[in-house]
N, C-alpha and C positions, 0 to 999 in steps of 0.2 A: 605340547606347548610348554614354553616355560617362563614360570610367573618371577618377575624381579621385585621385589620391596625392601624398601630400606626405613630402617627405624629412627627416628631424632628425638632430640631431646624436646621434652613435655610442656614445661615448665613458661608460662607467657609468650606462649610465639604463636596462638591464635586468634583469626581474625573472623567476626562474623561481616556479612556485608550487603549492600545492597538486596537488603529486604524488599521485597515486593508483597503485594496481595493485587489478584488478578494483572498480574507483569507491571504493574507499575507503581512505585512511590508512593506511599500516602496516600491513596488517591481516596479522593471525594465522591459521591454520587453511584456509588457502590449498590447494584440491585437485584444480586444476584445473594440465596438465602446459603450459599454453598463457595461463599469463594477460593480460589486456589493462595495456596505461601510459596515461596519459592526465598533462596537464601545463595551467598557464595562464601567460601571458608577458602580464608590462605593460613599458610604459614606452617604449615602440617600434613602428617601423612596417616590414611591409615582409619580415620574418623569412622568408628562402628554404628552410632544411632544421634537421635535426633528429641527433642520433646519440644512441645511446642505449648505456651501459654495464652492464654485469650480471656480478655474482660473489658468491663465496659469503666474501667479508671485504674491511670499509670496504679494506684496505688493495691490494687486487687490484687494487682500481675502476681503478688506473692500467694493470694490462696484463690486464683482464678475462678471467677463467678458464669462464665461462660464456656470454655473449653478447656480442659486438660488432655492433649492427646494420649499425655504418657510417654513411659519411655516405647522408641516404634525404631526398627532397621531403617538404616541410610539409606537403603536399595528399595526403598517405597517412594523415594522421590523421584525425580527432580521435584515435582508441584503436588502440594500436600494440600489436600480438601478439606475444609472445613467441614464438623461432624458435631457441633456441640446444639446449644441453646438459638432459637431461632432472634432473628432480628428484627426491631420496630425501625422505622424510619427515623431518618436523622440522628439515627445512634452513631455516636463516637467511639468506636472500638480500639483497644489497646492490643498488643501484642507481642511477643518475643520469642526467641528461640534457644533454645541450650544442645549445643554437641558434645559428644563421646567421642572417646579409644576406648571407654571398657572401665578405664581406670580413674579417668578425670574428666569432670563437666568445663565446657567456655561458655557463660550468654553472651548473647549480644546486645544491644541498648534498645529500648522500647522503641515500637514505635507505632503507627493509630493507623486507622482506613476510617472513612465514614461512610453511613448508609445515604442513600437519597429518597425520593418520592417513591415510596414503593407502588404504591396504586394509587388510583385518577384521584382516591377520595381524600388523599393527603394534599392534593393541593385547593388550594381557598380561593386563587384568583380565576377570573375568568378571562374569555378568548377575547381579546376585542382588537377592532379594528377604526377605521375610518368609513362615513358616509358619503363618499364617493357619488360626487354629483358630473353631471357635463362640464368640461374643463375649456376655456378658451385656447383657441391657438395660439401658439406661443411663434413668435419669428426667430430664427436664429442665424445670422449673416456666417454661416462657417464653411466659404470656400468663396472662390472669385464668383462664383454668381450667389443669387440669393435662393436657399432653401430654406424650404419651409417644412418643416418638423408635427405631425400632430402630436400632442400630448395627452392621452387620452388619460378616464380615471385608474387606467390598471399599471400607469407608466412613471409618473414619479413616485420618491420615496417618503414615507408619513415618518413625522416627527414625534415621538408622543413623551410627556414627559408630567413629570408628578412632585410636589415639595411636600416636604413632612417634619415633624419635630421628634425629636428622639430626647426625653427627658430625664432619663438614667443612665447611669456610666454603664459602659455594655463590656461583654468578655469575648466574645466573638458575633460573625455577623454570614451568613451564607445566601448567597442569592441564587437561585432558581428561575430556570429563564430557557423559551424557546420564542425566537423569532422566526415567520417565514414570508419569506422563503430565507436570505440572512438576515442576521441582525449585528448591531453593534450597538455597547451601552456604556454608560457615561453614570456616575456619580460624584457629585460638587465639581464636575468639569473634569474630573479624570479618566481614561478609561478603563474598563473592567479588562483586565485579562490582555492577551497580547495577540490571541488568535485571530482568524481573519475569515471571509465566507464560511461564519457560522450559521445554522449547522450543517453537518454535512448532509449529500445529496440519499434522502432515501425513497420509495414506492409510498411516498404522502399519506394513502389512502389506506395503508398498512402499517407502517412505521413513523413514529415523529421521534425525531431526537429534541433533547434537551440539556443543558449545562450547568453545571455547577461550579461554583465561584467563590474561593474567601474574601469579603471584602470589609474585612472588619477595620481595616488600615485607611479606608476610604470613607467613615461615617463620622461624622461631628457628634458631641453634645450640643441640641441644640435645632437649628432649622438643616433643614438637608434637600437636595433635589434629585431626581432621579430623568435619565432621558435615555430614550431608546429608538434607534434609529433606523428604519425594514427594508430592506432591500427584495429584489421579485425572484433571484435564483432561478431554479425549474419547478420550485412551485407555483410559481407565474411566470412560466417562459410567455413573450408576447411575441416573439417574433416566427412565423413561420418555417418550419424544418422538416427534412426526409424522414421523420420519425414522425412526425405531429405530435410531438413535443405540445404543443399548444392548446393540444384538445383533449390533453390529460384528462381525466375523470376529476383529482383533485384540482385542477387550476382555480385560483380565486385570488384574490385581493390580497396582497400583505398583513398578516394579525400577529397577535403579541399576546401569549403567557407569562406570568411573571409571580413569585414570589420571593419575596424576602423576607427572612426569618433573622431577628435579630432578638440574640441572649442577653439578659441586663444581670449587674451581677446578684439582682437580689432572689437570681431566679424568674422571674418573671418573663415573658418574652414580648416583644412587638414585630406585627409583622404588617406588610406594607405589601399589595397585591393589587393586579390588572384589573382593574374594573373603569365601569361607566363613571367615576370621578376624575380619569388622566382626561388631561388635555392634550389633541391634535394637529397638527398642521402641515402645510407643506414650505420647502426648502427650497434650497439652492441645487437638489440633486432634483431636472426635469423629468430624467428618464434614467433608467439601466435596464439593461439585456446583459444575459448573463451569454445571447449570442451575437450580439451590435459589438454592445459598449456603452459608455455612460456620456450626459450631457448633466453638466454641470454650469448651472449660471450664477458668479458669483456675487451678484448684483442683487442676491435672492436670500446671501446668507443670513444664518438666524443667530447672530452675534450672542452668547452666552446665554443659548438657550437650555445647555445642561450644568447651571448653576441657578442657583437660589436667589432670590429677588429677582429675575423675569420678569419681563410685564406677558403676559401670555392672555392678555385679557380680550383678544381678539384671537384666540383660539378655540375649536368646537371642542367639545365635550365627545370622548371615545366614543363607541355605540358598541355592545354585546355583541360579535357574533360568531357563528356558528364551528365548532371544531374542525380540525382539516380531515379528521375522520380515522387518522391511524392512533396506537396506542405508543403512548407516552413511555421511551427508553430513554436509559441515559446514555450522555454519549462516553465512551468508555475507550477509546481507541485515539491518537495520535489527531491534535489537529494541523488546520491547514494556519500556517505564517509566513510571514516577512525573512525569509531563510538568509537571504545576502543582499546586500548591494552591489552593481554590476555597470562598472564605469566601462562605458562605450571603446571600443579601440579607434574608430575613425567619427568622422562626419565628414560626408558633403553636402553640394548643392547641387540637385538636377538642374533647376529652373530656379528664377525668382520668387522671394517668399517661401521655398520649400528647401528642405535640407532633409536629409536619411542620413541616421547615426546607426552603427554595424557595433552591435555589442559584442561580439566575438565570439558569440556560446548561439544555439538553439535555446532558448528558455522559455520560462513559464510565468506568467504576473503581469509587471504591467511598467510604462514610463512613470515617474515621477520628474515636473518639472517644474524650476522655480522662471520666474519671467515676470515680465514688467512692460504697462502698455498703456494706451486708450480707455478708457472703464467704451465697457459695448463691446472692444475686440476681440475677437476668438483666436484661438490654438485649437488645431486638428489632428490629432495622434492617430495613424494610421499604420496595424501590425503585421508581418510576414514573414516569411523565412525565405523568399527569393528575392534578387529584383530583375527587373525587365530590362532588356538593353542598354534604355537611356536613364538608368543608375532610379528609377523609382520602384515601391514597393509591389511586386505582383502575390495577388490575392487570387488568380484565377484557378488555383488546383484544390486551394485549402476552403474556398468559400462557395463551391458550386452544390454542397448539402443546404445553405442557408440562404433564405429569400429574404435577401434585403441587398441594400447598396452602402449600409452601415455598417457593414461586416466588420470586426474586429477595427470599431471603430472609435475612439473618444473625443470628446469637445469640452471645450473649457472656455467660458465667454467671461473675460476678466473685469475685477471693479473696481480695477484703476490707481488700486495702493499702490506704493513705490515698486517692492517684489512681493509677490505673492507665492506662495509655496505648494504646489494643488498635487493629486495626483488619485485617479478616479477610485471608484469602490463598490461590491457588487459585483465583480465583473474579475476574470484571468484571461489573459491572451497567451496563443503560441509564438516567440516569433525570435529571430535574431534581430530583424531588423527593425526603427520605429521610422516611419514617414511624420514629418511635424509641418502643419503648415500654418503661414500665419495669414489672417486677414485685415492687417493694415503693417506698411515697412516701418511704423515706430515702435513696434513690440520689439522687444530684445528678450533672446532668451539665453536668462543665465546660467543655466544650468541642465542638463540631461542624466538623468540615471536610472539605471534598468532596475528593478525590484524584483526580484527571482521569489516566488511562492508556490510553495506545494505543501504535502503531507508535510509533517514533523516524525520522516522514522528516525530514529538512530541507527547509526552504523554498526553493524554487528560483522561486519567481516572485511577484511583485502587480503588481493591479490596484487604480486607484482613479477616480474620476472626477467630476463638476459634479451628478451628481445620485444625490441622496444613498441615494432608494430600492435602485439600481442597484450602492449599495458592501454595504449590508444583504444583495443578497443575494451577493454575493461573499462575505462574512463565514460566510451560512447555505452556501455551498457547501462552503466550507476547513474550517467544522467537520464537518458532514457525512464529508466526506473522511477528516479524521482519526481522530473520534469508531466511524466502522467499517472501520479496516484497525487487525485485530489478527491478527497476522502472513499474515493473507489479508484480502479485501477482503469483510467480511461484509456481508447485506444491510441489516443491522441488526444494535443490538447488544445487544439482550435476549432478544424472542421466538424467534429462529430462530439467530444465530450463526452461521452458516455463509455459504463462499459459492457463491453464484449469479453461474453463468459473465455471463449478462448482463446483469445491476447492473455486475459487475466491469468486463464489455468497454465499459459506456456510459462510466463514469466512469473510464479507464482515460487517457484526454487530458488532462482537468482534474485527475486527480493529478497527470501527469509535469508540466504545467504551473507549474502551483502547488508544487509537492513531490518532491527527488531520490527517485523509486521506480523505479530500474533494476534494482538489485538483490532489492527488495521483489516487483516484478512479476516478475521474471524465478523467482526462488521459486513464485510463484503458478500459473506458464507450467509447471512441473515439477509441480507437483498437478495440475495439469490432465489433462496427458499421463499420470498414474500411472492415470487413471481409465478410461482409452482400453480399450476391448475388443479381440479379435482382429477384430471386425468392421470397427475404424476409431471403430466409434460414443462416442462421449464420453456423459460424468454431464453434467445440467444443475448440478451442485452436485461445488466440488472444495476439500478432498476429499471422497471419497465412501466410505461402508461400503454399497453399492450398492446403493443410492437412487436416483432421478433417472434411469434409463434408458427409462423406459415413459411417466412425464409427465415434463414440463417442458423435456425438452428440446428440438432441432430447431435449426437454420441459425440465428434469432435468436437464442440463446442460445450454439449451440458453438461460431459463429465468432469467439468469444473467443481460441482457439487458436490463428488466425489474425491476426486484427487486433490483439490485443494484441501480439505479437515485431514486427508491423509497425511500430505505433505508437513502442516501442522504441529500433527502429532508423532510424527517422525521423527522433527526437527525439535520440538521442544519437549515432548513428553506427557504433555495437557491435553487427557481427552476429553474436556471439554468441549471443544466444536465438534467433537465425536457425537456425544451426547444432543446435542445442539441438533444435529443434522442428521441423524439416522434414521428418523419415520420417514423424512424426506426421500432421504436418499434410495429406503426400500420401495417407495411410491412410484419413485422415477424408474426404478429396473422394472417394476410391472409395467409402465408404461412403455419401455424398448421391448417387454417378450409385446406387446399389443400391437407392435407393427415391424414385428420380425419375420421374414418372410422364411420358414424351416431354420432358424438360427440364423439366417442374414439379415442384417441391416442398409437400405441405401437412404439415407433421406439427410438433408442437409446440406452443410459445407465440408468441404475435405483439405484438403493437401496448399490449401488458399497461397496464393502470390507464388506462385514458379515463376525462374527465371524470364522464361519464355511465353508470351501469347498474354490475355486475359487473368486476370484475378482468382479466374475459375476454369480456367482451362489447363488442370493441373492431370500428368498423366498416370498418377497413379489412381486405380479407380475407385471412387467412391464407398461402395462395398467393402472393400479392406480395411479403410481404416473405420472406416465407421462400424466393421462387424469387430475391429480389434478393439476396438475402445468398449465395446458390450463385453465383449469378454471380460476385460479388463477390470469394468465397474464391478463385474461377479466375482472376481478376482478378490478386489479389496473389501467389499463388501464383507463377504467370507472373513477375511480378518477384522474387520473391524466388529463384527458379531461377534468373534474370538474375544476382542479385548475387552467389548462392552460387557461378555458374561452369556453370550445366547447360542452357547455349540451346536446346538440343533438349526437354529439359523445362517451358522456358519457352513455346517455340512450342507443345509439345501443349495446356498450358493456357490459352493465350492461345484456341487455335481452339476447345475445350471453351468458354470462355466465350461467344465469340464466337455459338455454336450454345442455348446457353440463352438466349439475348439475342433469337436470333429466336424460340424458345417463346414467353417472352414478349412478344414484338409481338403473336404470332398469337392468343396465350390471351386478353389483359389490352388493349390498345392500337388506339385509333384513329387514325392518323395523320393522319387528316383536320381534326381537331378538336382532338387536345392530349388527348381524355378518356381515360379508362380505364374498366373495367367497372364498377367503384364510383371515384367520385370523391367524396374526401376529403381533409382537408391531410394525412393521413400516407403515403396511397399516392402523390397527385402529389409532394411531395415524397419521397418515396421514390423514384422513376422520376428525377428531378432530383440527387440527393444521390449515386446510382451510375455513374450514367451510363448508362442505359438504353436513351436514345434518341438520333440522330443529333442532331448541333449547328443541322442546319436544323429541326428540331422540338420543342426545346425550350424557345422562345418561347411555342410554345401550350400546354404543357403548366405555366411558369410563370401563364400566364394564365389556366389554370385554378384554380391554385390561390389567387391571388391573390382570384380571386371567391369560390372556399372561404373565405379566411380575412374577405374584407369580410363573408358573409353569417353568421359567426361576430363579427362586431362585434369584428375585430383580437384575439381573443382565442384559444388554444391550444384545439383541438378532437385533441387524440389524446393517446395513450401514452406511455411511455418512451420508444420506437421513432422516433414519427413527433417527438417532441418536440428531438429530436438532427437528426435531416432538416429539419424546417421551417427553424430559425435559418439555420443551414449553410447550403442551398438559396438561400435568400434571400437572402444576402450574395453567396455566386457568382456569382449572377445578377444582382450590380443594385441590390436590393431592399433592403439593411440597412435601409432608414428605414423598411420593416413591420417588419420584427425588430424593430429598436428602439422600435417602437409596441407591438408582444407583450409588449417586457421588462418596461414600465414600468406595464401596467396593475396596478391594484391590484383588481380586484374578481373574481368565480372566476369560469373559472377559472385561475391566474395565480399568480405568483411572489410578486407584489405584496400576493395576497388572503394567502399565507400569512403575509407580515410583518406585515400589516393583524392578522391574529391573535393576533401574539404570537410566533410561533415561532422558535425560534432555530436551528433546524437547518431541513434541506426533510425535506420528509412523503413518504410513502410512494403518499398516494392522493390527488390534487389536493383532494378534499372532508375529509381527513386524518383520517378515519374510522379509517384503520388505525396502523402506525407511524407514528410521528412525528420518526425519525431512520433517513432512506436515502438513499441518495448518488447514486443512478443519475439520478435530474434535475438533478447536476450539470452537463450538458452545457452550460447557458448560461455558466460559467466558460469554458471555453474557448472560446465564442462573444465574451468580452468580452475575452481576449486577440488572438486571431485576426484579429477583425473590427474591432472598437475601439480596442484598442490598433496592431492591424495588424501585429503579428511572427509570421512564418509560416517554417514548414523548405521548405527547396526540395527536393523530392523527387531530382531528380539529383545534389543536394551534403549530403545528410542528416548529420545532424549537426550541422546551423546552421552547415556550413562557407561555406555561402552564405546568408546571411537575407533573406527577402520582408519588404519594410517595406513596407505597403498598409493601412496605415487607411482606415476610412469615419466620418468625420466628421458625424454624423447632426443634423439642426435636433432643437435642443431640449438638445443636448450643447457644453455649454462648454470643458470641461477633460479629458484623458486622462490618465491617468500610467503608464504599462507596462514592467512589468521581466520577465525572465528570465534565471535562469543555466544558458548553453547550457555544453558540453563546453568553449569556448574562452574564457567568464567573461562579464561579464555584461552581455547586450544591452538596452537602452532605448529606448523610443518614448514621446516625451512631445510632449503639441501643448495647443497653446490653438488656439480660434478664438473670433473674434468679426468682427460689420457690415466693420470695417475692417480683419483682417490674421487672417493663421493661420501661426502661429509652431510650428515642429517642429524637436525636440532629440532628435538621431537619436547611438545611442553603437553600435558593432560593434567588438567585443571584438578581439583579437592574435590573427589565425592567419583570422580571419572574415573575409567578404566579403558586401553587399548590393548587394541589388535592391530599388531604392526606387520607388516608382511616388506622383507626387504627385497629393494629389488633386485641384487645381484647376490650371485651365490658367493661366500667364501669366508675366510675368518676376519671377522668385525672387532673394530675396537670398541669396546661398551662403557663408556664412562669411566676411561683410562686402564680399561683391562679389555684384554683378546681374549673373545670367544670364538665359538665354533657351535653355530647351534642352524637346524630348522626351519625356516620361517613359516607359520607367522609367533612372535613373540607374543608372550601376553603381559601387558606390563602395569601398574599400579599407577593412581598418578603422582607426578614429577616431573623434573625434566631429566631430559636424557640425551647424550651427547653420541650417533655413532658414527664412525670412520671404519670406511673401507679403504684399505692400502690393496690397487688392483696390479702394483707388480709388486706382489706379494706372495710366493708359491710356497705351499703348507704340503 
C-alpha cells in the first residue's frame, strides 16, 4: 500500500466541533455513570492525541475536579468513555477537549451535559391519577345517521393542573415528567418542549420513560400554573386488536409523575411535584385510541385552564395511584414531532358533504383543519392510502387487524366560533389520503393540511446518481424509513404499529446510513431485551404484552438482538450497546443450541413476502436460513467477546459456529456442484451473504445463483430475507452489474414496478396487495451506498476510523454522488465516468483514514500528478482529487 500525507501550515486553522456526550448536544437527563465524548476537528491534518477535561463549573475546567483524561492517542476514539469521579443527580457537568500534532494544542469552547433522576429515590413526587367513576353516554351526531359513541372511564383524556408562587429570582428551572401513556404540558399557557406522543412506546411493566425539560424561560416571579394533559397511547390501548394489545399486563388509567426543580439564586431550591394536591378534570378530548382516533368536542373546552387564576373550583382533587410497574429511564434517543407541513395536491368530492384531499406522499401524523360552522356540528377525518372506485377512502386492507369501525378515525364536534383551528392528539395515522365529512352543508372548511410526524433522526447520509429511476427509489426508502420509526421501528404505520424485530433488523443499515439512529436503535436494543424470557427466547415483536413467542418468531427475526448492537458499533464505534446487550445476547444462543436439532434450526418465519403465493409460502426452506442466522449470531458473538475483552468466550463461539457450519454442509450442500437441497436466489445467496462455505466453493455456488437469477429474467425471485442477500452477494462477488440490472427493472417483480405505480413509499408485498408503507425492502439503500457509492466501515477500525472506498461503477451508470456523516464528519465518494475518463472526488474527514481500492487499472492522475501504483491506496484524511484518462497508454 501506499500512504499519502500532506503537511499544512499550523498556525489557527483549527476547528473543534460538534461536541457530543452520549451523541447528542448538551443533552439533559443524562443516566448513565459512564458516558461516551465524541468531537469533529476541521481545518487540519495529521492530529496525533486528544485530552479531555471534566468538572462540575465552567470555572474548574482549568484544574478539573472530575476527570482529567490526560494526554490519550487519537486512535482511541471516535467515542471516549468517561473514567473519572462518579456522578449525583442533577449535576451540571462541564467539559472540553484540547487536540495535537505533537507540537501544538487547539481547545474547543466548554461545553455541559446534565445528570437526571438517577434512582426512584431522587424523585419526591408521586403517581397520581384520576377517580374514574361510571361515565354518562355521550351522543355524538358524526355521520348522516346518528351514532352513538360510549365513553367509558378509561377513554377520555384527564386534565390535571397545579398553581404555585415562586418568591425568589431563580437561575434555572428543570422539569421532570412522565406521562402515560402520552402526555403534553403547559406552563403559564405555554408549552413545554416541541415534542409530540410523549413518551415513547416501551414494555410498561419493564421500562418507563421519562423527560427532561429546561423551562426556566417559562416561570414568573410570582404566582405560576402548571397543566398536564394524558393521553391512553398503548399503555391504555382500548380498542381491541390481533395482538390483544388490550389485555396488556400493564393496561390501566392514564397517571402523571412530575417534578420540578427550581434553583433560586440564593442557592436555595423549590420544587413543585405530583401529588394528591393537583387538581383534575375532563375536557374537550372524549376519547383517543392511539388505534381509532380521537373525538374531540369543542363545546367541552377548558378555556385557560393552563394559566393562573383558573377557577378550577369545581375540579376533584388527584388521587395516589399505583406505579405502572417498570423502572424509571430517561428518554435519551430522538423524539417524535411535527417534522413538515404537507399542502394536499388535489381535492374532490365523491358525494354530498364529503370531499377526499390526496396529499401526494404516503405519510405519517395527522389532518389539521381550520373550519367554521353550527356550534353541535361535526367534521369526520377518515385516513388511507387507497381509495375505492367511486373516489372514497378504503380502509379494507390496512384495518382488518383492528376491531372497530373507527379505524383510523377523527371527530371534531365544533362550538361555533367564527374559525376554529382543531387538529387531533394522542393518536398518528398512515395515510395519503384524508376523507373529511361534514354534518351539516353550513360548515365550511377552510383550510386542509397534512402534518407529517415521526422520529426526529437526522440525516447522516445521501445518495444520488445518473439514473433517475434509481434516486426514486432512494427517495421511497428514506421515507419509508421515517414515515415508520415512531420511537420504535414499526412495521408500518397504521394497521399494526408495532415493531417487528425483523423489519427492524433488515432496515436497520439503511437507517444508520441515511439517519443519525444510535440512540434511537440503541432504545430499541433495550425493548428488545425487556422481552427476553428466562429461557433466552425473545418476542418476535418489541415491545411486547406477550405476544410473539409461539408465532413469528425464530433466528430470522430475533437475530435483531444481535446484528443490530453489531451494526451500531460498526457504524459508530460505541460499544456501548455492546455492553448493553451481551448477557442477553449470550442467553439467546443458549436458547437456539435448546432447540437445534444436531445443529439445525427450523422454527419461525423465513424468507417472508415472495413474489408469488402467500406471506409464507416462500421457497427457500425454512431450515436454511434460520440454521444461517445460528450461525451467524455465533459468528458475531465471537467478535463481539473479542471487543468486549472475553477471548475465551470468543473462541467458544467461534468453534460452536464453526460446528453448525458443518450441519449445514451435511443437511443442505453439495460441494461438488455449488447446489444446495433447493436451489433458489434466496438460499444460494443466503450460503454467499454468511459465509457458509469455504472460499474454494464459492464460485459455484455464485454460479448457481446467477443461473437462478438469469432464469428469473434478472428479476428478484424472494423475500425480505433473500432480498438483502441477493444485492450484497452479488457485489462481494464480482457481480454488482446483476445487481444493478435487479435495481433498475421496472416491471414485477421490482423496485421499479412499484414506482411504475405510483407509489411513494415501498410496499409491504411486492404485488402491494397489503401495506403500502414498510421499510424492511429498504435494504437496496444501503446497497446504493456500499456498493455505488462505495463507502464502507472497516471492520478492524469501526467507526469509519478507517473508510473502505470501493465503488462499482456499473455500464449504464453515469454519475454517483455519496455522502455520509461518520463519527469523525463527513465522508464523500463522488465519481463520474464516461468512454474517456472516470473522475473520483474522494473527502475523509479529521481523525479518518482510507482504503481506497480503484476500480480500473492504469496510470491515475492524483491531485494533479500521475501515478502508477497498486490498488488499494491507503490514504490520510483530506480530500483527493483522482482521474483516469482511459485512452491513455503507458
Amino acid at each position: 500500500m501506499i500512504s499519502f500525507k500532506e503537511e499544512v501550515a499550523l498556525e489557527g486553522i483549527i476547528t473543534i466541533k460538534n461536541l457530543t456526550c452520549n451523541h447528542l448536544i448538551c443533552p439533559l437527563g443524562v443516566d448513565t455513570q459512564t458516558p461516551v465524548f465524541n468531537w469533529n476537528i476541521e481545518g487540519a491534518l495529521l492530529i496525533s492525541g486528544y485530552r479531555l477535561l471534566v468538572a462540575d463549573s465552567i470555572e474548574k475546567l482549568s484544574r478539573p475536579n472530575l476527570w482529567d483524561s490526560g494526554n490519550q492517542p487519537i486512535s482511541n476514539g471516535p467515542y471516549i468513555r468517561y473514567a473519572g469521579k462518579p456522578f449525583c443527580s442533577r449535576q451540571q457537568v462541564f467539559w472540553k477537549v484540547g487536540v495535537t500534532n505533537g507540537k501544538q494544542w487547539w481547545w474547543s469552547d466548554a461545553t455541559y451535559f446534565e445528570m437526571g433522576l438517577i434512582s426512584d429515590s431522587d424523585w419526591k413526587g408521586r403517581w397520581i391519577g384520576q377517580a374514574f367513576g361510571a361515565q354518562n353516554q355521550e351522543e355524538l351526531n358524526c355521520d348522516n345517521i346518528s351514532s352513538v359513541y360510549q365513553i367509558t372511564g378509561k377513554d377520555p383524556s384527564p386534565y390535571f393542573r397545579k398553581e404555585f408562587c415562586i418568591e425568589k429570582k431563580i437561575t434555572r428551572a428543570r422539569l421532570y415528567i412522565c406521562g402515560l401513556g402520552y402526555f403534553e404540558v403547559f406552563i403559564n399557557g405555554k408549552r413545554v418542549g416541541n415534542d409530540v406522543l410523549t413518551p415513547g412506546f416501551t414494555q410498561y411493566d419493564k421500562t418507563v420513560l421519562y423527560n427532561t425539560y429546561d423551562v426556566t424561560e417559562l416561570l414568573n416571579t410570582g404566582e405560576n400554573a402548571i397543566g398536564v394533559l394524558l393521553g391512553n397511547g398503548f399503555y391504555n390501548n382500548n380498542v381491541k386488536d390481533t395482538w390483544s394489545f388490550q389485555t396488556a399486563s400493564w393496561i390501566n388509567t392514564p397517571r402523571l409523575l412530575l417534578d420540578l426543580v427550581i434553583y433560586a439564586q440564593d442557592g436555595s431550591q423549590i420544587r413543585v411535584v405530583s401529588d394528591s394536591d393537583w387538581k383534575v378534570s375532563f375536557g374537550s378530548i372524549r376519547r383517543n385510541s392511539l388505534r381509532t382516533g380521537h373525538i374531540d368536542d369543542a363545546r367541552y373546552q377548558l378555556n385557560g385552564w393552563t394559566e393562573k387564576n383558573y377557577d378550577d373550583e369545581n375540579w376533584e382533587y388527584a388521587y395516589i395511584v399505583s406505579p405502572p410497574g417498570g423502572i424509571l429511564v430517561s428518554s435519551q434517543y430522538p423524539q417524535e414531532q411535527i417534522i413538515q407541513d404537507i399542502t394536499p395536491i388535489s381535492n374532490t368530492q365523491p358525494r354530498a358533504n364529503l370531499f377526499v384531499y390526496d396529499m401526494g406522499q404516503n405519510m405519517t401524523g395527522w389532518a389539521q383543519i381550520m373550519v367554521s360552522g353550527p356550534r353541535g356540528s361535526s367534521v369526520r377525518l377518515r385516513y388511507g392510502e387507497r381509495l375505492f372506485s367511486d373516489g372514497t377512502v378504503d380502509q379494507e386492507h390496512i384495518g382488518k387487524f383492528v376491531e372497530s369501525a373507527l379505524f383510523q378515525t377523527d371527530h371534531y364536534v365544533l362550538n361555533g366560533d367564527k374559525v376554529e383551528t382543531w387538529e387531533p392528539r394522542f393518536v398518528y395515522h398512515g395515510f395519503q389520503y384524508v376523507e373529511l365529512m361534514i354534518t351539516d352543508e353550513n360548515i365550511t372548511i377552510e383550510n386542509l393540511r397534512g402534518r407529517m410526524v415521526h422520529t426526529n433522526l437526522p440525516e447522516s447520509g445521501g445518495f444520488s446518481c445518473s439514473v433517475p429511476l434509481l434516486n426514486k427509489i432512494q427517495e421511497l426508502c428514506q421515507r419509508s424509513i421515517l414515515t415508520n420509526y415512531h420511537s420504535i421501528p414499526t412495521d408500518c404505520p397504521h394497521r399494526e404499529k408495532i415493531g417487528w424485530t425483523g423489519d427492524g433488523m433488515l432496515s436497520c443499515l439503511p437507517t444508520i446510513l441515511n439517519f443519525d439512529s444510535y440512540n434511537a436503535h440503541r432504545k430499541w436494543v433495550s425493548d428488545i431485551i425487556d422481552t427476553q424470557r428466562p429461557s433466552g427466547q425473545i418476542s418476535c415483536i418489541a415491545p411486547t404484552n406477550g405476544w410473539g413467542y409461539s408465532w413469528g418468531s425464530g433466528p430470522a427475526w430475533d437475530s435483531a438482538l444481535i446484528i443490530i448492537p453489531w451494526y451500531l458499533y460498526l457504524n459508530y464505534g460505541d460499544c456501548s450497546v455492546l455492553v448493553d446487550a451481551y448477557s442477553a445476547m449470550k442467553k439467546y444462543v443458549r436458547f437456539l443450541d435448546s432447540i437445534a436439532n444436531k445443529g439445525i434450526i427450523a422454527y419461525g418465519l423465513g424468507d417472508w413476502n415472495p413474489p408469488v403465493g402467500k406471506n409464507d409460502e416462500y421457497i427457500c426452506p425454512l431450515a436454511i436460513t434460520d440454521t444461517a442466522y445460528y450461525y451467524h449470531d455465533c459468528i458475531l458473538l465471537s467478535k463481539i467477546s473479542n471487543v468486549l475483552g472475553y477471548p475465551e468466550e470468543a473462541n467458544y463461539y467461534k468453534q460452536k459456529a464453526l460446528k453448525i457450519r458443518d450441519s449445514f454442509h451435511k443437511s443442505f450442500f453439495n460441494p461438488s456442484t455449488g447446489s444446495l437441497t433447493v436451489n433458489c436466489q434466496t438460499s444460494l445467496s443466503c450460503v454467499l451473504y454468511f459465509n457458509l462455505v469455504g472460499n474454494d466453493k464459492k464460485h459455484l455456488v455464485l454460479k448457481q445463483l446467477i443461473k437462478c437469477i438469469e432464469s428469473d429474467h434478472y428479476h428478484i425471485n424472494a423475500g425480505i430475507l433473500g432480498t438483502q442477500y441477493i444485492m450484497e452477494a452479488l457485489s462481494a462477488f464480482g457481480r454488482s452489474d446483476i445487481a444493478f440490472r435487479i435495481a433498475t427493472q421496472n416491471t414485477f417483480p421490482s423496485w421499479g414496478w412499484w414506482v411504475e405505480q405510483g407509489a411513494t413509499t415501498l410496499w409491504g408485498n411486492w404485488d402491494g396487495e397489503s401495506s403500502r408503507n414498510h421499510h424492511m425492502f429498504s435494504t437496496i439503500s444501503s446497497w446504493f451506498f456500499r456498493w455505488l457509492g462505495g463507502i464502507r466501515t472497516d471492520e478492524t477500525e469501526p467507526g469509519y476510523r478507517n473508510i473502505i472506498f470501493a465503488p462499482d461503477p456499473c455500464k449504464g451508470l453515469d454519475f454517483v454522488s455519496c455522502w455520509h456523516m461518520t463519527p469523525y464528519g463527513r465522508a464523500e465518494s463522488n465519481w463520474r465516468n464516461d468512454k474517456d475518463s472516470f473522475i473520483w472526488d474522494i473527502i475523509i474527514p479529521e481523525g479518518s483514514g482510507g482504503t481506497v481500492y480503484l476500480p480500473y487499472k492504469g496510470k491515475w492522475l492524483f491531485n494533479q500528478k500521475y501515478i502508477k501504483v497498486h490498488s488499494p491506496l491507503q490514504l490520510t484524511s483530506g480530500r483527493y482529487l483522482l482521474e483516469l484518462d482511459k485512452r491513455r497508454v503507458d
